[in-house]
C-alpha positions as CSV (number, residue, x, y, z in Angstrom):
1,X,-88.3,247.0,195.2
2,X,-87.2,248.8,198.3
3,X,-87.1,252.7,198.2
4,X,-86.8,255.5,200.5
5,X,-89.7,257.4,199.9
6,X,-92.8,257.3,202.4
7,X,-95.1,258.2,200.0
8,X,-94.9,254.7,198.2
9,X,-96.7,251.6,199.7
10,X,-95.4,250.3,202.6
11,X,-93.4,246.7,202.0
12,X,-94.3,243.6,203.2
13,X,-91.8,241.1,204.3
14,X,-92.1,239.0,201.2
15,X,-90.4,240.6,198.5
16,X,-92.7,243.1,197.3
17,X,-91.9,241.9,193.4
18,X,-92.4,244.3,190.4
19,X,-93.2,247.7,192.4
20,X,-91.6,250.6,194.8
21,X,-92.1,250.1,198.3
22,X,-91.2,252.2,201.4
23,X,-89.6,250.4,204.5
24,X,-89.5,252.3,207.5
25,X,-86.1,252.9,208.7
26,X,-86.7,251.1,211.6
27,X,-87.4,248.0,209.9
28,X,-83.7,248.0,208.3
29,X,-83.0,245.0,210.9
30,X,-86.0,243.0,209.5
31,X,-83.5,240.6,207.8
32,X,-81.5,240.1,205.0
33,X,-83.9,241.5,202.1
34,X,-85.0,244.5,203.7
35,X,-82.3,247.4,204.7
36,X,-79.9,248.6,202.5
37,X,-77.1,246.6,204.0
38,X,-73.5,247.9,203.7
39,X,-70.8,245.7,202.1
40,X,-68.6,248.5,201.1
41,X,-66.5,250.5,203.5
42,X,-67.4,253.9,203.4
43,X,-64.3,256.6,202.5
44,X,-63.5,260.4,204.3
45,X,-62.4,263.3,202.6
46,X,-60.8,265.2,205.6
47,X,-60.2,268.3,203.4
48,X,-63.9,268.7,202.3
49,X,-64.2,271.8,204.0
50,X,-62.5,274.3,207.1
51,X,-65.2,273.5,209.3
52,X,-65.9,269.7,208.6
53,X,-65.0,266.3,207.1
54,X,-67.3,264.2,204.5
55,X,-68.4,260.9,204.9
56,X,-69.6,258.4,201.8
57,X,-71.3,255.8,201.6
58,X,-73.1,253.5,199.0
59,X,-74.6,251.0,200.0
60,X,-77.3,248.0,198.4
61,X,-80.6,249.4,197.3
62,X,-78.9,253.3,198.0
63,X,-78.0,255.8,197.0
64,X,-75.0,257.5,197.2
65,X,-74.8,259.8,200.2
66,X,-72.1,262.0,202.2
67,X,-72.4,263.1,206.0
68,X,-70.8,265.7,207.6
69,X,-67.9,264.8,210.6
70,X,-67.7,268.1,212.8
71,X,-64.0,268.0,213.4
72,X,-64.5,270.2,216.5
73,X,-67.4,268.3,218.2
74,X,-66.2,265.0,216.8
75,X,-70.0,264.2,215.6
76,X,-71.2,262.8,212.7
77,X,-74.3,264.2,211.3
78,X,-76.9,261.6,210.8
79,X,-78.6,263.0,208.0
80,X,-76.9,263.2,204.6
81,X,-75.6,266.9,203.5
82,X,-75.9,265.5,199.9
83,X,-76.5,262.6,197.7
84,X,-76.7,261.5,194.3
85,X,-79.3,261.0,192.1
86,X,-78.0,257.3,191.0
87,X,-79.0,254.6,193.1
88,X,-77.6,251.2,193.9
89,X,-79.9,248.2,192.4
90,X,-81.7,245.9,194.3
91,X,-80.1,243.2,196.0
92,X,-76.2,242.8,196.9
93,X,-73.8,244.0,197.7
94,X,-73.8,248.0,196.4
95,X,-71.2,249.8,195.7
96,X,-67.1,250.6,196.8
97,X,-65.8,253.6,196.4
98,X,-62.4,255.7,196.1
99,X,-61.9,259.3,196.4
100,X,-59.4,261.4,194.6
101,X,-58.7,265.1,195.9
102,X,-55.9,268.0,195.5
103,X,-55.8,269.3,199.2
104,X,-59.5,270.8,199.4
105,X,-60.0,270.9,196.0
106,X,-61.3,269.2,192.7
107,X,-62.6,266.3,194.8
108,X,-64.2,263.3,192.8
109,X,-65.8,260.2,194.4
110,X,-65.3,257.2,191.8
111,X,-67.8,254.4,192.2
112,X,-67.6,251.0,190.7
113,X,-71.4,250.2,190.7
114,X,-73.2,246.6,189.5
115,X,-75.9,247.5,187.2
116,X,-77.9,244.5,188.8
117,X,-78.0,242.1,191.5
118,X,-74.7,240.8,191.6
119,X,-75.4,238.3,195.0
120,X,-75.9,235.0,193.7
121,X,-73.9,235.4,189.8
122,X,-71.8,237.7,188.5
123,X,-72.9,240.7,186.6
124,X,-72.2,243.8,184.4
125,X,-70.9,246.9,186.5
126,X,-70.5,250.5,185.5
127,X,-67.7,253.2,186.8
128,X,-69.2,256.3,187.8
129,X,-67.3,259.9,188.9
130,X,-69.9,262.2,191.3
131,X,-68.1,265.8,192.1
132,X,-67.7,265.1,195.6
133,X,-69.2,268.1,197.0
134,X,-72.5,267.9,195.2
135,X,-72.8,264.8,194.4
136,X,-74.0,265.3,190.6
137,X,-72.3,262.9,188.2
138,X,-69.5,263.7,186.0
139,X,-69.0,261.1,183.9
140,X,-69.5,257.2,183.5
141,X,-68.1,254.1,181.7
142,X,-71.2,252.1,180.9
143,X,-69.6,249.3,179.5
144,X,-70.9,245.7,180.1
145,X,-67.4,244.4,182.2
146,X,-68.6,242.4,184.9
147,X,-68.7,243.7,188.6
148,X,-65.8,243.2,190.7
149,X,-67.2,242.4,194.3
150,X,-65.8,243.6,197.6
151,X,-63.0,245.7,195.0
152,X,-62.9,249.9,195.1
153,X,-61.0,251.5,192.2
154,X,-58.1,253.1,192.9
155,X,-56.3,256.1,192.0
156,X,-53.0,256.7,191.4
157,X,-50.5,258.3,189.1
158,X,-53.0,260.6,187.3
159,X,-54.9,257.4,186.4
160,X,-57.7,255.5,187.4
161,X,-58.0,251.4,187.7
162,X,-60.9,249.8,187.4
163,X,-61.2,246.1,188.6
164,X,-62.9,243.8,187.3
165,X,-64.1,239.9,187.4
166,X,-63.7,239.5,183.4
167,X,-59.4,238.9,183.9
168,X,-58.8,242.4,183.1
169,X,-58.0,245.6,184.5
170,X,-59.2,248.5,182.9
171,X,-57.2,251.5,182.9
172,X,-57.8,255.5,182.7
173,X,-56.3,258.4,181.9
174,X,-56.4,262.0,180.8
175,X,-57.6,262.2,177.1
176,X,-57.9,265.0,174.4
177,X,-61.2,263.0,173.7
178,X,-64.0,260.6,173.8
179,X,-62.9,257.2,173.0
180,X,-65.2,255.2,170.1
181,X,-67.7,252.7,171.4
182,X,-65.3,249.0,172.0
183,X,-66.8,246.9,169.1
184,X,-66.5,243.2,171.2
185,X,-66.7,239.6,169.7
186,X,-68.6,236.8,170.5
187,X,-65.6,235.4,172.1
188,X,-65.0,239.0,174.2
189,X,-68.3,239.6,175.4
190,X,-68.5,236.3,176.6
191,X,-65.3,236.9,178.9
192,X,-66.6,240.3,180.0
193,X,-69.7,238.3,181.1
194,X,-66.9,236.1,183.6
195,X,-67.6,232.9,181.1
196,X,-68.7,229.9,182.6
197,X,-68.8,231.6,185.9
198,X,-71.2,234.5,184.8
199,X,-75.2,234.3,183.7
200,X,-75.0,232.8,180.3
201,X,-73.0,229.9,181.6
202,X,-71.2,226.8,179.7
203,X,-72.2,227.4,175.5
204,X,-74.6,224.7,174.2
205,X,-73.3,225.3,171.0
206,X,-70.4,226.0,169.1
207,X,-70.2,229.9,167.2
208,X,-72.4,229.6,164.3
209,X,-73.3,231.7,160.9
210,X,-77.3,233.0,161.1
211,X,-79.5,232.3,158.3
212,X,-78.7,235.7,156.4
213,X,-75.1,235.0,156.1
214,X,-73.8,237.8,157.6
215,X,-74.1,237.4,161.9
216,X,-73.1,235.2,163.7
217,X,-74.1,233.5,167.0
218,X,-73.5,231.3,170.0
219,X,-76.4,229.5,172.5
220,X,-75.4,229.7,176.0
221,X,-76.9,227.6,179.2
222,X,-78.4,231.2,180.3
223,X,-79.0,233.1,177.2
224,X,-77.2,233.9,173.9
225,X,-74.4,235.9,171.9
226,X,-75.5,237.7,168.4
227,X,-73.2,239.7,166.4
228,X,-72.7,240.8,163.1
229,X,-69.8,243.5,161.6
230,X,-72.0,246.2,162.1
231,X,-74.1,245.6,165.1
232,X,-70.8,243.8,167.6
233,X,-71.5,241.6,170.1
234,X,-74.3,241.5,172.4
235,X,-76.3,239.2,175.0
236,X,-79.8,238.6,175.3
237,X,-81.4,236.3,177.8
238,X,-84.4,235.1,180.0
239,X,-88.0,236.4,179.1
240,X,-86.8,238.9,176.6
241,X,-84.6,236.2,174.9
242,X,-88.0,234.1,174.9
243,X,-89.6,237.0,173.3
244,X,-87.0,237.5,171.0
245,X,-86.8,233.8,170.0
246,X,-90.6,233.9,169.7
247,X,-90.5,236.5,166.7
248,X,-88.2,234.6,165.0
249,X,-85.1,235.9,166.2
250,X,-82.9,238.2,163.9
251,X,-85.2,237.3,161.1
252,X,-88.2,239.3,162.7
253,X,-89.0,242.6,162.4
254,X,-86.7,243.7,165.5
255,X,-83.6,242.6,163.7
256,X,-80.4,241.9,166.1
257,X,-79.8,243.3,169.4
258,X,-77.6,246.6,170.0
259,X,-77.6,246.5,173.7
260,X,-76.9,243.6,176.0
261,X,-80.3,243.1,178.6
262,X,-79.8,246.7,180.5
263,X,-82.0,247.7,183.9
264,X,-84.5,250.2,183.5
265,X,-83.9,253.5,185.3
266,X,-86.6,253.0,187.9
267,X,-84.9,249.6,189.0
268,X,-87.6,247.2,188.0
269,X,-87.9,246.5,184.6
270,X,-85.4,245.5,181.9
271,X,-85.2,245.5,178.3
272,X,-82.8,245.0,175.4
273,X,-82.8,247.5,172.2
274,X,-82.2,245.9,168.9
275,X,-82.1,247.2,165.5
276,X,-85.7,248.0,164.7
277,X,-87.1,247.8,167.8
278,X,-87.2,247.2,171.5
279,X,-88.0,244.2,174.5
280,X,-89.2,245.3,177.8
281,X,-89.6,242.9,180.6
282,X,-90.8,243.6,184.7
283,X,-92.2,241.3,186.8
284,X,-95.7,242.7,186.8
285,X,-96.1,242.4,182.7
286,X,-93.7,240.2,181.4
287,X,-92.1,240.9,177.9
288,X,-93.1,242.8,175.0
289,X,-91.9,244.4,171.8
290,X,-92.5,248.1,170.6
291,X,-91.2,249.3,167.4
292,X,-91.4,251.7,164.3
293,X,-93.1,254.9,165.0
294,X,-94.9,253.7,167.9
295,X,-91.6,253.2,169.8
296,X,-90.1,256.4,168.7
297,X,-93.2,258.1,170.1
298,X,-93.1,256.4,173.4
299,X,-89.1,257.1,173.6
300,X,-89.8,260.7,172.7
301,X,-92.4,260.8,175.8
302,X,-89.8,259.4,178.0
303,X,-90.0,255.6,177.8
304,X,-91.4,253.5,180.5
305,X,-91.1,256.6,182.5
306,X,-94.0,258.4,180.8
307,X,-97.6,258.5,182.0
308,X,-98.0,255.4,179.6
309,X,-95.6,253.0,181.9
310,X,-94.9,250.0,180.6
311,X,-96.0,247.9,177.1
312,X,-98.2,244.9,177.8
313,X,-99.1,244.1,173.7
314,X,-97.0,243.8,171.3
315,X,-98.0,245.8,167.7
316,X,-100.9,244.5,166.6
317,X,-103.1,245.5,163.8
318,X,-106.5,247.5,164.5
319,X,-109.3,245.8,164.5
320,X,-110.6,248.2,161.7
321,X,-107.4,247.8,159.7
322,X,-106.5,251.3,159.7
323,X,-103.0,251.0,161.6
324,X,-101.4,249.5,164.0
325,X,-101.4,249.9,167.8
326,X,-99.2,249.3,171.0
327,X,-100.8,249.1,174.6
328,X,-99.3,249.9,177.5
329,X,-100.1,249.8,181.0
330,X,-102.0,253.1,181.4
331,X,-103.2,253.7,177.4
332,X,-102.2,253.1,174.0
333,X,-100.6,254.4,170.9
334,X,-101.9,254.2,167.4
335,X,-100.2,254.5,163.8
336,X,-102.7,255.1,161.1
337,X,-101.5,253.4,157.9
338,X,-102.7,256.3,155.3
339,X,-101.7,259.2,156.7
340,X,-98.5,258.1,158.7
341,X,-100.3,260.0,162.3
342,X,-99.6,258.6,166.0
343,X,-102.4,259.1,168.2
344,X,-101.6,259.0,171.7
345,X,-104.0,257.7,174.8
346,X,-102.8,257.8,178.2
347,X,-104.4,258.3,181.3
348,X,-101.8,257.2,184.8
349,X,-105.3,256.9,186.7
350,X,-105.8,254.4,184.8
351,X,-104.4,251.1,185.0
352,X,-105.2,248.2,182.4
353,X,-105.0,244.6,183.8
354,X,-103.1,242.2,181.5
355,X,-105.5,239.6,180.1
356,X,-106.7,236.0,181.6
357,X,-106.9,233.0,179.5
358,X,-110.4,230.6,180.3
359,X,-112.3,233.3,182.2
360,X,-115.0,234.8,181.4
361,X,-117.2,237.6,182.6
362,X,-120.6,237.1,181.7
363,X,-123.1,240.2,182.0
364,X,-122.7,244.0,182.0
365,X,-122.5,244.4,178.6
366,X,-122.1,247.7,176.7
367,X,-121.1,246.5,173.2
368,X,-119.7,243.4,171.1
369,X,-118.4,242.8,168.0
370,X,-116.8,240.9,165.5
371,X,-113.2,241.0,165.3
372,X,-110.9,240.3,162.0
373,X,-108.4,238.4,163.5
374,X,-108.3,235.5,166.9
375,X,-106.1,238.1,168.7
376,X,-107.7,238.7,172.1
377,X,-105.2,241.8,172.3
378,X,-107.8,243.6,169.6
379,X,-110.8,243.6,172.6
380,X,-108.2,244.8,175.3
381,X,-107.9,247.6,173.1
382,X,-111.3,248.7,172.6
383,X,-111.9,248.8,176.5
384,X,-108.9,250.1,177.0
385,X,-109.7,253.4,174.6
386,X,-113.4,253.0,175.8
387,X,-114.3,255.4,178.5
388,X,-117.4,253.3,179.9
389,X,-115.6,250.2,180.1
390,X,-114.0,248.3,182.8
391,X,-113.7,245.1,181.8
392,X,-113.8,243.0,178.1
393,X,-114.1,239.6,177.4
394,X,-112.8,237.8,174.1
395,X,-115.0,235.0,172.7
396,X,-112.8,232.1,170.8
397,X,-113.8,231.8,167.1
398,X,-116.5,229.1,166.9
399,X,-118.2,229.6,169.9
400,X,-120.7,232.2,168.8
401,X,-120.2,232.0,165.0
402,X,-116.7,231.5,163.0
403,X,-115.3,234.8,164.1
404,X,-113.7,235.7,167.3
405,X,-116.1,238.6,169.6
406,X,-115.2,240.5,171.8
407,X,-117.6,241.9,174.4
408,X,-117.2,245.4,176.3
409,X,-119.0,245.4,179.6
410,X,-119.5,248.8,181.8
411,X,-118.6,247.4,185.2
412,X,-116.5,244.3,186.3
413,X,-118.9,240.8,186.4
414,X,-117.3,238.7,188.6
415,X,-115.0,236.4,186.4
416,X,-116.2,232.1,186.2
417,X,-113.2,229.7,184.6
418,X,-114.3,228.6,181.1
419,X,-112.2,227.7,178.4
420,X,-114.4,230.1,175.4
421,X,-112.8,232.9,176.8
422,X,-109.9,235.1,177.6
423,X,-110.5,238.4,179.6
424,X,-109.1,241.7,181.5
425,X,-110.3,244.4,182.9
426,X,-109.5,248.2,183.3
427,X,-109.2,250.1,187.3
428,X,-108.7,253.1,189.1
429,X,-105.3,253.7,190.7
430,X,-106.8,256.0,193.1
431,X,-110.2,255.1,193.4
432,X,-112.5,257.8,194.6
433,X,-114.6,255.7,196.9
434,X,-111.6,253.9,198.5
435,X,-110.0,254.7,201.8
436,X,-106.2,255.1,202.5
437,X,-104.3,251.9,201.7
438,X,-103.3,249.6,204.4
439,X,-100.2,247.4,204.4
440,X,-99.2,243.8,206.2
441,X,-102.8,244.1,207.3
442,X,-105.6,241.2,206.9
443,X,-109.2,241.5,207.0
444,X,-110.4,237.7,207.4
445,X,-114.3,237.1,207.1
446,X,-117.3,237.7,205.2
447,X,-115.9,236.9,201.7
448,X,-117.8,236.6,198.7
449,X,-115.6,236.2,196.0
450,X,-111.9,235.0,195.8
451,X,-110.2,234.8,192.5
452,X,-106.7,234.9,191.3
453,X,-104.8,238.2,189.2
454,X,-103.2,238.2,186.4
455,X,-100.7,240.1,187.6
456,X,-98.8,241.0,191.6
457,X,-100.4,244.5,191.7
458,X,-102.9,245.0,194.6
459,X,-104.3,247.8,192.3
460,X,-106.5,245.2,190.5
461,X,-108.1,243.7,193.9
462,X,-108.8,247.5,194.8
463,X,-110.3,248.7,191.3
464,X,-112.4,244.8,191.4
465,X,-113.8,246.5,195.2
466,X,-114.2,249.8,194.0
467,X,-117.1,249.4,191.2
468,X,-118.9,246.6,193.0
469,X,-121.7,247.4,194.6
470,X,-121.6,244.4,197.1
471,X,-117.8,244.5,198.1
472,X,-117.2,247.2,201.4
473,X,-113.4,245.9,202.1
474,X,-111.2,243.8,200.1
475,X,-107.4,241.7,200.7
476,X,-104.8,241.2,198.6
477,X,-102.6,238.2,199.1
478,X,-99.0,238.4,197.5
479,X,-98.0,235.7,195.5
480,X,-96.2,232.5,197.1
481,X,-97.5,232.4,200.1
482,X,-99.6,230.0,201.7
483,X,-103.0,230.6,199.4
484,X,-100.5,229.4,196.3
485,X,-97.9,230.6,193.5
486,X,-100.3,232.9,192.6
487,X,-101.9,236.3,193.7
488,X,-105.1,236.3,194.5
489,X,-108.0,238.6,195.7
490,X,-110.8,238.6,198.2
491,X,-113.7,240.8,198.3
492,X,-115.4,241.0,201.6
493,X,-119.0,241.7,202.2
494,X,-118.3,243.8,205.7
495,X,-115.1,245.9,206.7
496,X,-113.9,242.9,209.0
497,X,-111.6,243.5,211.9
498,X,-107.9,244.4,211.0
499,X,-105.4,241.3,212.0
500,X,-101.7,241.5,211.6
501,X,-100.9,239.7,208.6
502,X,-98.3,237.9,210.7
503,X,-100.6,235.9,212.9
504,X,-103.8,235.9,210.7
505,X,-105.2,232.4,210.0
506,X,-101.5,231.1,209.2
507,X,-101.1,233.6,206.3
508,X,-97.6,234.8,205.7
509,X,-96.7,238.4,205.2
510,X,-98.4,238.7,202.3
511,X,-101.2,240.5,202.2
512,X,-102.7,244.2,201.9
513,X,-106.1,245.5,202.5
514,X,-108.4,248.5,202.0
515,X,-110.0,249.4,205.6
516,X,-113.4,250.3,204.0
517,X,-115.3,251.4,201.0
518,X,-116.9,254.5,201.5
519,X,-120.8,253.7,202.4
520,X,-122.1,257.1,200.3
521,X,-119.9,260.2,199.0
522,X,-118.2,261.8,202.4
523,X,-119.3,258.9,204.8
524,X,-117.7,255.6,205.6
525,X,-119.9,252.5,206.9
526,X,-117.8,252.1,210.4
């Protein structure tokens, strides 16, 4: 995910999937995936002020920004005056924009925005109105219509049109108030979607009563349709639909969906809210649920947004049978069954791996024990509220007795392929012994261990580096590349000479690397 901020990890020319990454503004030209290209023309508001004019712009993967014209010098400022705080998604083609003004005043920039990437299907937009002096959002139209491409709304007559690629136009006006929620049908949210053009595609199947007599729904090539009188219409598709479908549909615990499949705020994950509960999906730890009391305490902390980022369990019971518990990826939340208390653990140092089925780590043991259920999700959670571990292992019932074990281990054994086991392990995001990150860099040589990682985060190859005792430098190769579909990691015995990850060894633009590992506290083996 592209973004203009220097302080993030510097992007590699393959997509840098699931995380932030900062590209260098000279690196716009890199191709096709890397600037924020512009698909919209930008609009002027002459009037803006005595002294100077305002230029806008939106374009893919930006935000919105305006730039100052000096009518006198005939310059335009290349540094934005302003800009919004909402930002174009990921991939094409941004936003178009119209500008309504009386004279110099009461200037509003309406922009029709696609709430994802809208290059290679159509998708859901949004209308938003900024003040068009400061930039800060007046109001917004979230509703799912799909995204008109290439289309600006216009003004006119005291109104607003709004485009759109469902075979409607939607139309605004001055109101006394708020209009109710539109309650659509199966039928209607299908068109909004653009049909047989859109993401769910031609319908497998034809509208259809669920099981409790009172919803109905219809299967689509990409995804599905649920409704019911009080609930309305509403899509759910790809991993979360799998999720979703896994529980057992509207019959689980979640009940039916009240959103259609919405992007996150930070532009990477996505998720779907349903009656009792919640899906969240990103790249990085695929799709969980989170309801009850757990999921009202992690909304109250702010969502995914919170120094517990994302879910990576669903609700699971404890492994003393207290409560119940959630994980996430930096801590876990915990509902104790008598006495109704959440107990929150969070630490955004601290990053826990998702988990590794047939690997185990054998060695390094702190503690083991027998757990109640075959969930390996119970031993994730007692490293992942253990201080002194960094890495579990989960033993399959009936290979050390008829229960399922779990063993806690104080460092990270290297991991060995065997089908007993399932295991994960817990890192540092900022490891104290580690040098500044590197990016597009390779290190080749003097490896000792290669492995793959559960997940595209380089933060696990570091954290592997960073509490061995043999490893001084380590690379992380992004996945599909030439080493396979997968990510993988390799610890290096010596801090190897830097190559461009370009020309190194026929590797693609994959890869990132830590220079060294410091030697002793305050020096670094050079």
């Amino acid at each position: 995910t592209w973004h203009d901020d220097s302080g993030e990890v510097t992007c590699t020319n393959v997509s840098f999937l699931g995380r932030k990454c900062f590209l260098a503004h000279h690196r716009y030209e890199d191709g096709e995936l890397t600037g924020p290209n512009i698909h919209g023309a930008p609009i002027y508001w002459d009037e803006a002020n005595a002294s100077y004019g305002l230029l806008y712009g939106m374009p893919e993967k930006d935000y919105l920004r305006a730039f100052r014209y000096n009518r006198s010098t005939h310059t335009l400022d290349t540094a934005p005056a302003v800009q919004s705080g909402l930002r174009a998604p990921d991939g094409m083609p941004g936003s178009f924009l119209a500008l309504s003004a009386n004279g110099s005043a009461d200037g509003i920039i309406w922009a029709s925005v696609p709430k994802s990437d809208g290059q290679w299907q159509n998708v859901p937009g949004r209308l938003v109105a900024f003040n068009a002096l400061t930039l800060h959002e007046l109001w917004r139209d979230d509703d799912d219509i799909a995204f008109p491409k290439f289309t600006p709304p216009t003004v006119a007559g005291g109104k607003v049109f709004r485009p759109t690629f469902a075979d409607k136009l939607v139309v605004y006006g001055l109101k006394a108030g708020p209009d109710p929620a539109p309650c659509y049908n199966i039928a209607q949210k299908y068109q909004n979607y653009t049909g047989v053009d859109g993401l769910l595609g031609t319908a497998t199947i034809p509208e259809s009563v669920a099981p409790d007599g009172v919803g109905h729904y219809r299967h689509y090539q990409g995804g599905s349709i649920y409704w019911t009188p009080t609930t309305c219409a509403f899509e759910v598709h790809g991993a979360i639909r799998g999720k979703w479908q896994a529980l057992g549909w509207e019959t689980s615990v979640l009940g039916y969906p009240t959103t259609d499949e919405t992007v996150t705020p930070d532009g990477i994950g996505r998720y779907n809210h349903f009656q009792h509960g919640s899906i969240y999906w990103t790249p990085l730890t695929g799709s969980y649920e989170v309801h009850g009391l757990i999921r009202d305490r992690w909304a109250a902390l702010g969502w995914e947004r919170s120094a517990l980022g994302y879910p990576i369990s669903d609700e699971t019971d404890e492994v003393d049978g207290s409560g119940r518990f959630s994980l996430f990826e930096h801590g876990s939340i915990h509902w104790n069954r008598s006495s109704n208390a959440i107990t929150v653990h969070s630490d955004a140092g601290m990053l826990v791996s998702l988990m590794r089925g047939n690997i185990n780590r054998p060695g390094s043991d702190i503690a083991n024990m027998a757990l109640p259920a075959a969930n390996p999700a119970m031993c994730q959670q007692q490293c992942t509220d253990n201080a002194s571990c960094r890495s579990w292992t989960y033993v399959n019932p009936g290979v050390q007795g008829p229960q399922a074990h779990c063993w806690l281990k104080g460092t990270m054994p290297l991991e060995q392929g065997d089908a007993c086991c399932t295991s994960g392990t817990k890192v540092d995001v900022h490891p104290a012994v580690m040098h500044a990150l590197e990016g597009a860099v390779d290190r080749p040589g003097s490896d000792f261990a290669n492995f793959d990682l559960p997940s595209a985060d380089f933060h696990l190859c570091q954290g592997e580096c960073a509490v061995n005792g043999t490893c001084r430098s380590w690379t992380y190769i992004e996945p599909g590349t030439i080493q396979g579909p997968n990510p993988r990691c390799w610890l290096m015995l010596l801090p190897c000479q830097q190559i461009t990850a370009a020309v190194s060894q026929g590797q693609s633009d994959g890869t990132y690397a830590l220079p060294l590992r410091a030697w002793l506290p305050g020096f670094a083996w050079i």
